[in-house]
N, C-alpha and C positions, 0 to 999 in steps of 0.2 A: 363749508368745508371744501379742500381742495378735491376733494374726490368724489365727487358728485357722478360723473357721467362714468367711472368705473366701476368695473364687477365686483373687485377688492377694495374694501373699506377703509384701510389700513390709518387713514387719518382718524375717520370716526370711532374708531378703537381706541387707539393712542387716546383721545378727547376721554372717551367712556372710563379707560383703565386710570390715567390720570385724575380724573372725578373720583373714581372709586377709592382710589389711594388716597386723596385727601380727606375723604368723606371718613376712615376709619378711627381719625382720633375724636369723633364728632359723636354728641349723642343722639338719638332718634338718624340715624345714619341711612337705616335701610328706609325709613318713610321717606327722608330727603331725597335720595337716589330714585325713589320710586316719582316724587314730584318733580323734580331736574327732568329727570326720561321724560315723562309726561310731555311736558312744557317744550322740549326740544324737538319730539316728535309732530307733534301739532305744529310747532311752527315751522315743520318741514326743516328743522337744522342735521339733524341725524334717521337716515334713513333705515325702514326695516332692516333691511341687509346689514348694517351697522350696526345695530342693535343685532341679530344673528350671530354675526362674526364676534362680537364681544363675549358674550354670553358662553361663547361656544370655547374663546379663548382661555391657554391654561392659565394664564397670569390673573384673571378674574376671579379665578379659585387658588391661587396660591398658599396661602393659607386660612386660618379658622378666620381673623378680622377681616377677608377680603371676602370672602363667604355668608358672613354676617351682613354686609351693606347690602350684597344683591337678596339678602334673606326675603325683601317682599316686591323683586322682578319676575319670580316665573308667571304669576299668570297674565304680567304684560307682554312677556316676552310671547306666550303663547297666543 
């Protein structure tokens, strides 16, 4: 990601909410999301703060389908 040595994530957001959006016509959406995170993290692609900043973003929650995907992130996130 281009934003690796900033404070602001703003690409690794855009990355995450984009994920998410697609993930919602999808079924098992919230375990796939939960396994992408995963696998991104570990390979050091998206950073804590990334994952923060998404989470915390209102577009994540926009509505009940975009709620549903991150339905099995919080205790990654935590």
């Amino acid at each position: 990601m281009f934003d690796k040595d900033t404070t602001a994530k703003a690409d690794q957001v855009d990355f995450l909410l984009l994920m998410q959006t697609d993930l919602v016509h999808r079924k098992e959406s919230a375990s796939i999301m939960l396994a992408i995170a995963t696998e991104l993290y570990r390979l050091d692609i998206i950073e804590v703060e990334g994952f923060e900043q998404w989470w915390e973003d209102d577009k994540s929650t926009a509505s009940e389908e975009m709620q549903s995907v991150r339905g099995k992130m919080g205790p990654f996130i935590e």
